[in-house]
C-alpha positions in Angstrom: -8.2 -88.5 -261.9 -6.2 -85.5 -262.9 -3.4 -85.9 -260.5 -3.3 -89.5 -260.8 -3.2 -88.3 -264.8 -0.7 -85.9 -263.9 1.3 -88.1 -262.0 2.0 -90.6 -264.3 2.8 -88.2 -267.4 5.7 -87.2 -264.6 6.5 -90.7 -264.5 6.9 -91.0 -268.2 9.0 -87.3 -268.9 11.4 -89.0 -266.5 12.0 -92.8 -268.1 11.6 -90.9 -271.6 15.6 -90.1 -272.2 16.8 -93.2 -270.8 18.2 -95.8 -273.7 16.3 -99.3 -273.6 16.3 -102.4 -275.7 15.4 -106.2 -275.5 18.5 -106.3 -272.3 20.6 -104.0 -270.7 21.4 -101.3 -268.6 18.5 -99.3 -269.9 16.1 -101.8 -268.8 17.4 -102.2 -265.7 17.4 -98.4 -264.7 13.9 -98.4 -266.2 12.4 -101.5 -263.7 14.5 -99.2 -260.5 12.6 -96.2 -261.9 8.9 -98.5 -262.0 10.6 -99.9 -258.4 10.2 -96.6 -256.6 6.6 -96.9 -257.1 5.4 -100.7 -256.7 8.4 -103.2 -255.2 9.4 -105.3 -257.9 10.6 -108.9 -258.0 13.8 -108.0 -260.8 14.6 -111.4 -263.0 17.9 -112.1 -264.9 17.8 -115.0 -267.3 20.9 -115.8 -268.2 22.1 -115.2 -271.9 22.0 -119.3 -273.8 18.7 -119.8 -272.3 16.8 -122.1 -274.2 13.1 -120.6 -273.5 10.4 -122.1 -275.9 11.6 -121.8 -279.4 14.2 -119.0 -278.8 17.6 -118.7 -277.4 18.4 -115.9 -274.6 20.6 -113.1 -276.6 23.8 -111.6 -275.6 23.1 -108.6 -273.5 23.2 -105.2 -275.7 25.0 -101.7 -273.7 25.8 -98.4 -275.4 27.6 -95.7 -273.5 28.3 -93.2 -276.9 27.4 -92.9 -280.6 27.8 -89.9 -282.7 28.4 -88.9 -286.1 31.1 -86.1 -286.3 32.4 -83.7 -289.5 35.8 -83.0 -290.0 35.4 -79.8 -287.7 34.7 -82.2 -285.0 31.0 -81.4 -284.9 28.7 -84.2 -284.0 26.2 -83.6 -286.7 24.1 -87.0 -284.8 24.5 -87.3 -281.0 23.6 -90.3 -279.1 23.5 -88.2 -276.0 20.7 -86.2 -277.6 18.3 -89.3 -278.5 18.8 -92.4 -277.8 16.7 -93.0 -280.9 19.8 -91.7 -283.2 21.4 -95.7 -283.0 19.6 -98.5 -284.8 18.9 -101.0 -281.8 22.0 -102.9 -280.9 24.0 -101.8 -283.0 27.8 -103.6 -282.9 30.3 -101.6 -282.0 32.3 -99.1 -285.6 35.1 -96.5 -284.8 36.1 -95.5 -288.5 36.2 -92.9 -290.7 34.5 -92.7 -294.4 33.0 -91.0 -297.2 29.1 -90.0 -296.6 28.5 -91.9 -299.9 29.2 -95.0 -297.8 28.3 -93.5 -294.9 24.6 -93.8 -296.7 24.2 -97.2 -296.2 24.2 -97.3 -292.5 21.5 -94.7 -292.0 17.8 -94.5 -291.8 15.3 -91.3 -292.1 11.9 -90.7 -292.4 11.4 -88.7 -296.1 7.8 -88.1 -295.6 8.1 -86.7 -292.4 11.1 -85.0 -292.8 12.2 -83.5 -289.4 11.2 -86.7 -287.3 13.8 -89.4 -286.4 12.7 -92.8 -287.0 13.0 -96.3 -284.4 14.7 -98.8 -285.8 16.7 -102.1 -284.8 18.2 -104.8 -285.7 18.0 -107.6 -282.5 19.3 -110.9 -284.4 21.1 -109.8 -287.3 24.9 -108.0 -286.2 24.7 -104.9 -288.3 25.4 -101.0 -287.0 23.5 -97.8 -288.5 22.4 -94.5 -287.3 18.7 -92.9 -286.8 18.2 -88.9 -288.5 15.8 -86.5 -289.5 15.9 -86.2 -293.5 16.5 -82.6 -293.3 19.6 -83.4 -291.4 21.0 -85.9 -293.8 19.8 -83.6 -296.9 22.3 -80.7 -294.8 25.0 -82.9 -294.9 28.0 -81.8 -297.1 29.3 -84.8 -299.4 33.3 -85.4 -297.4 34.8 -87.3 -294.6 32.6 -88.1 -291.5 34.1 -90.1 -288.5 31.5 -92.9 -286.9 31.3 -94.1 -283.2 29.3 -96.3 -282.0 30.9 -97.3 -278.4 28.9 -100.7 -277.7 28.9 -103.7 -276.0 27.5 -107.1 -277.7 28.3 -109.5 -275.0 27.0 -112.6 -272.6 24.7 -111.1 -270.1 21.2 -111.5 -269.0 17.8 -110.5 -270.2 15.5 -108.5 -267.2 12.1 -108.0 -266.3 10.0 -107.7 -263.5 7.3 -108.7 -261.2 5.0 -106.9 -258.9 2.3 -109.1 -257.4 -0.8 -107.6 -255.5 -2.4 -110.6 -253.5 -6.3 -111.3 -253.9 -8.3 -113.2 -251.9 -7.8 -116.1 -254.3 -4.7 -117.5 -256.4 -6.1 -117.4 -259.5 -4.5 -114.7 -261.4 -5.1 -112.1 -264.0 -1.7 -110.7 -265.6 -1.1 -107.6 -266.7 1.6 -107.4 -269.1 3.5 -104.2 -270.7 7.0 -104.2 -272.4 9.7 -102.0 -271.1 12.0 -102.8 -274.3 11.4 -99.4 -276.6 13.7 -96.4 -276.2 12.3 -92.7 -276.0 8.9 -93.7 -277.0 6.3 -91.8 -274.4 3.1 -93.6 -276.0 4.7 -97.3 -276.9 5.7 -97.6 -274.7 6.2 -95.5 -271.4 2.3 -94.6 -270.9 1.7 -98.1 -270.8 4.4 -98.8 -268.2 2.9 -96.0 -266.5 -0.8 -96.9 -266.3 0.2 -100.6 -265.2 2.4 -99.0 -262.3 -0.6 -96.7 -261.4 -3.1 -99.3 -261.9 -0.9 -101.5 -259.2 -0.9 -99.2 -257.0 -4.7 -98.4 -256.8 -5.1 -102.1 -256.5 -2.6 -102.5 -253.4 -4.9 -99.9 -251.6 -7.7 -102.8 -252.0 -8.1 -106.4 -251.2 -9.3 -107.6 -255.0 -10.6 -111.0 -255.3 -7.8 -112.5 -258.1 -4.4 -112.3 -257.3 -2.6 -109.4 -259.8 0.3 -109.9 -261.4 2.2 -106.8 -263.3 4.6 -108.8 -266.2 7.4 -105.7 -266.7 9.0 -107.6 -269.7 10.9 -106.7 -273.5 8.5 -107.6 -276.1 8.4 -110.6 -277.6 11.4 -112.7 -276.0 10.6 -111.3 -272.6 6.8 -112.2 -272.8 8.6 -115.9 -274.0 10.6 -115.7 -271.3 8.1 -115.4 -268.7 6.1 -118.0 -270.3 8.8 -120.7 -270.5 10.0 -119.8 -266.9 6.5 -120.0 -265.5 5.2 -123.2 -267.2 3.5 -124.1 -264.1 1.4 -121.0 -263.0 -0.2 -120.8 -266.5 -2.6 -123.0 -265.2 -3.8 -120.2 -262.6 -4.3 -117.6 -265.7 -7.5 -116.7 -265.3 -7.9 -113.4 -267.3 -5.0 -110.8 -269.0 -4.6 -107.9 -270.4 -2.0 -106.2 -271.8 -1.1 -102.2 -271.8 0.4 -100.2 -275.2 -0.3 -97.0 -276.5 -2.2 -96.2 -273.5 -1.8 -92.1 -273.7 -2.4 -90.6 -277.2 -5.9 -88.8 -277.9 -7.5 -91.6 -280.0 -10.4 -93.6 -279.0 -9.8 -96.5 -276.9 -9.5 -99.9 -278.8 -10.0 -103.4 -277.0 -8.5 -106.7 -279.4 -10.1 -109.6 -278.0 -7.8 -112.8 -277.0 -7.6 -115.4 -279.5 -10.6 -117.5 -278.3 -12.7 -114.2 -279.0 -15.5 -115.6 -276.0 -12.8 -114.9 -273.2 -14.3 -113.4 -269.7 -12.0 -110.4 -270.0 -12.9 -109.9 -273.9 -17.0 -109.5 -272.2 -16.1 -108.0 -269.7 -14.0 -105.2 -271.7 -16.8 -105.0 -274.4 -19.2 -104.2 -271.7 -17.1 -101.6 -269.8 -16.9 -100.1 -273.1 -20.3 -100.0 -273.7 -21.9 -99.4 -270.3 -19.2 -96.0 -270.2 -20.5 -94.7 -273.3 -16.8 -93.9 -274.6 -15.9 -93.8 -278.1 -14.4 -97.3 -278.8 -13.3 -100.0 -281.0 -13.3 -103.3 -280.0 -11.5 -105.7 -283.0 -10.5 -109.3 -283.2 -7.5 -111.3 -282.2 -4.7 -110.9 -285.0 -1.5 -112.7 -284.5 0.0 -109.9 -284.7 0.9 -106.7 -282.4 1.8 -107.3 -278.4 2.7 -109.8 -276.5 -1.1 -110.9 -276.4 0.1 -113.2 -279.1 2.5 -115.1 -277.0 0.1 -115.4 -274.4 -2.4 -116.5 -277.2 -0.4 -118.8 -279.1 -2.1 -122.1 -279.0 -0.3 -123.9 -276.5 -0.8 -121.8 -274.0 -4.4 -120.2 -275.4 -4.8 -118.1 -272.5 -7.7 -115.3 -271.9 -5.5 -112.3 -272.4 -6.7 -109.2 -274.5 -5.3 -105.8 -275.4 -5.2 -102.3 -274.5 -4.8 -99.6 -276.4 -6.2 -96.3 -277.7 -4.6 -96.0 -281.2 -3.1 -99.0 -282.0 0.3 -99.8 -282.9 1.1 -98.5 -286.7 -2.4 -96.5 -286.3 -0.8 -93.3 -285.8 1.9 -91.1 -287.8 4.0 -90.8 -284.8 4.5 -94.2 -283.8 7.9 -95.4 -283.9 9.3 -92.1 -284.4 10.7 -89.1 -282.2 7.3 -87.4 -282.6 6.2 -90.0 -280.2 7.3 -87.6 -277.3 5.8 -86.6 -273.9 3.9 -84.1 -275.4 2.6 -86.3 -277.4 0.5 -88.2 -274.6 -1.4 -86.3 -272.0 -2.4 -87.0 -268.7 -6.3 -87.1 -269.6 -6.2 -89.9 -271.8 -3.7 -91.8 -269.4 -6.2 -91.4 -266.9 -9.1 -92.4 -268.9 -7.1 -95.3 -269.5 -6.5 -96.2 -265.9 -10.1 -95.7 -265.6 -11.4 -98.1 -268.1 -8.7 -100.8 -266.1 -10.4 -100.1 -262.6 -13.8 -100.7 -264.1 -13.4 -103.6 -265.7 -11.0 -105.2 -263.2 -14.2 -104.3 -260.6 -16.6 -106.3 -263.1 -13.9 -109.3 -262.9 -13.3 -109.2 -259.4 -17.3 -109.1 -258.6 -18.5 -111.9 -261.8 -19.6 -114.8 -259.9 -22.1 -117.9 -260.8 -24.9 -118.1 -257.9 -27.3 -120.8 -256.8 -31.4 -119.8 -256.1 -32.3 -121.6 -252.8 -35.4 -121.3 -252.9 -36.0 -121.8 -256.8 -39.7 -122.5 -256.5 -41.8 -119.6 -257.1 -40.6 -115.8 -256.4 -39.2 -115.6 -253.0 -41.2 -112.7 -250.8 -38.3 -110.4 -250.8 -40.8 -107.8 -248.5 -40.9 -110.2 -245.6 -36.9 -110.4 -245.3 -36.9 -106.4 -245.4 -35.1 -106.4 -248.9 -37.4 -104.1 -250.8 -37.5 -101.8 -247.6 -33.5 -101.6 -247.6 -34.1 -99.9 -251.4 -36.5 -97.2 -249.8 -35.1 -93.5 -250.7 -33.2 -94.9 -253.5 -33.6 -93.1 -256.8 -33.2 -96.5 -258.7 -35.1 -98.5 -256.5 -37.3 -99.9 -259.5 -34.3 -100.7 -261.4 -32.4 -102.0 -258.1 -35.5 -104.1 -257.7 -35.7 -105.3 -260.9 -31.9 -106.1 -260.2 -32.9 -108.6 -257.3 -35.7 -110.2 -259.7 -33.0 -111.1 -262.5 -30.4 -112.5 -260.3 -33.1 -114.6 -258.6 -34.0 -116.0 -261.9 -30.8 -116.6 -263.9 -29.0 -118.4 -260.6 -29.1 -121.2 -261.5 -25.0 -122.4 -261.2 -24.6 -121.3 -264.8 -25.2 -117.5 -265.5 -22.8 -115.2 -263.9 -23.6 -112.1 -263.0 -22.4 -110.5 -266.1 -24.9 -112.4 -268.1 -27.2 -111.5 -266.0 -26.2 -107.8 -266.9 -26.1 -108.3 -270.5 -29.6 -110.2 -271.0 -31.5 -107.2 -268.1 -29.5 -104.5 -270.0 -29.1 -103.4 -266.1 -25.7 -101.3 -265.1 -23.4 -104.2 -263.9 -22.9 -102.7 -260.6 -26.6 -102.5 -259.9 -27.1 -106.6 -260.2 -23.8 -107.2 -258.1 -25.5 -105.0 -255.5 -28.5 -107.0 -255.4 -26.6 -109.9 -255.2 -24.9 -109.0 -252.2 -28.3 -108.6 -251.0 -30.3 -111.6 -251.9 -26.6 -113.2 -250.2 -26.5 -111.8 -247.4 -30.3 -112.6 -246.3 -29.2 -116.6 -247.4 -31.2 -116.7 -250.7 -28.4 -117.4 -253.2 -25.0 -119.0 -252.4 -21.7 -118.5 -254.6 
């Protein structure tokens, strides 16, 4: 996995300087980035959209921003960060006193040489992002302020990559593209979705994939009020944040807590032996919590390894490249394959021949396990699916209550289904 790791920290060092919000041109070069690596089916929802509750906004471009002495010096440069302008901020060409100058600009006093994220989507208001120790530099006089925006009708954009499964059903995998140069919130999630598409393009999965490439919140809304009618085929979910710092991976459950993806990520977890948390649904974070909101109530969990807010960096330009590695991105990745495997393979089966133990020597089953260095535990396997197919234990369950290795008892089902004792 460490080229597949290594690949995708590539893939976040180059999206990393590019400028993104809720819309724009930011997102846009972001989706064309993703679209070199998965095709993508690009959206544009018009700005006035009525979708749920909320109102498409007007689009958001910047082109230049700086904060210049009386030398001419650009003591804060846009074109360094694209963290140095609070989030669509309107347009200011002025000159004026630091004193008021004050107002309009945000730092991080306990961490004085970082350069806090900040925005300010729904409220018209302009401001600039600095390290403390570059505003405590700053000589009290005349500064002149740029910010060379655009606040106009538009669209909002996000994508769609779908990998086809034997079956329509569908499990989503969601990940916002709306955050500027942040590499763990959110490029390394971007980047193990794209991966994780990719890996499942070179298979023929059972569900039907689909990769949600949206801003948070109103592009998760979007999506939802746009697709009213596939919501129905939303079998299972997850979405992707923080996916590359060191911490230990942590699973929040979807809001009805008994979800088939919340057992089957608990599971994973636990089979892998990783350090883990797994915590319960809070209406607040991701977009899980659009896709949970009642209405919709759909099975849809979380990925992360430190959660949002759970780490010093977040939100800030600490939250660099160097500050995800390719190890835990592909550890991440990893933990998506396995569990996607357990989804694609859970199914309910039916004993024909529920009376009594089947001989399983006669139809050359316990032979086929000869050589094998689990063939008591593959046996047991065969034993346990026979006896919990009934129409109403998956194959999970039948995991869980053996304390066998998934994998093992799917095995032995495709045994037992192949010499016609059990039928999906």
């Amino acid at each position: 996995m460490t080229a597949v790791g290594e690949e995708m920290h590539a893939l976040v060092e180059r999206l990393y300087p590019l400028c993104r919000s809720i819309t724009g041109d930011g997102v846009r070069a972001t989706l064309e980035i993703v679209g070199e690596y998965v095709p993508l089916q690009v959206h544009e929802v018009p700005t006035g959209t009525q979708v749920l509750d909320w109102t498409v906004p007007q689009e958001w471009n910047i082109r230049d921003a700086y904060i210049a002495d009386t030398a001419g010096h650009r003591v804060v440069d846009f074109a360094a960060s694209s963290l140095h302008v609070l989030g669509y901020s309107v347009p200011v060409s002025a000159t004026m006193p630091l004193s008021e100058l004050r107002g309009h600009l945000h730092t991080l006093p306990d961490h004085p040489s970082w350069v806090p994220y900040r925005t300010s989507y729904y409220k018209p208001e302009w401001g600039f992002c600095l390290a403390q120790e570059t505003l405590d530099a700053l000589p009290d006089g005349e500064y002149e302020v740029c910010i060379d925006s655009t606040l106009a009708d538009g669209h909002l954009t996000y994508a769609e990559h779908v990998v086809p499964g034997q079956v329509p059903e569908e499990v989503i995998v969601s990940c916002h593209v709306c955050h500027p140069s942040l590499a763990n919130d959110n490029l390394a999630g971007i980047a193990v979705a794209t991966f994780l598409a990719r890996t499942l393009a070179q298979e023929t999965p059972y569900y039907t994939y689909r990769f949600i490439y949206a801003p948070g919140t109103i592009g998760a809304i979007t999506w939802l009020a746009r697709n009213a009618e596939r919501v129905e085929g939303v079998k299972h979910g997850l979405v992707l944040a923080c996916a590359g710092d060191s911490g230990q991976l942590t699973y929040k459950q979807s809001r009805r807590g008994d979800a088939e993806i919340d057992r089957v990520m608990r599971h994973v977890l636990a089979a892998s032996e990783r350090p883990h948390r797994v915590n319960e649904f809070t209406p607040y974070g991701y977009d899980e919590r659009q896709y949970c909101s009642p209405g919709f109530n759909l099975g849809v969990g979380s990925l992360s390894r430190t959660p949002y807010a759970g780490y010093p960096e977040y939100h800030t330009s600490a939250d660099n490249p160097d500050f995800v590695s390719p190890e835990a991105m592909a550890d991440t990745l990893a933990v998506c394959r396995e569990a996607f495997a357990v989804l694609d393979r859970n199914r309910r089966y039916l004993n024909l021949s529920p009376y009594g133990e089947p001989q399983l020597g006669r139809r050359g089953l316990y032979d086929a396990l000869g050589g094998r260095s689990d063939t008591k535990q593959a046996q047991m396997a065969m034993l346990w699916v026979l006896n919990l197919s009934d129409g109403e234990h998956s194959l999970l369950d039948v995991a869980e209550r053996s304390g066998l290795p998934f994998d093992t008892v799917a095995v032995a089902a495709d045994a037992l289904h192949g010499a016609g004792l059990i039928k999906a």
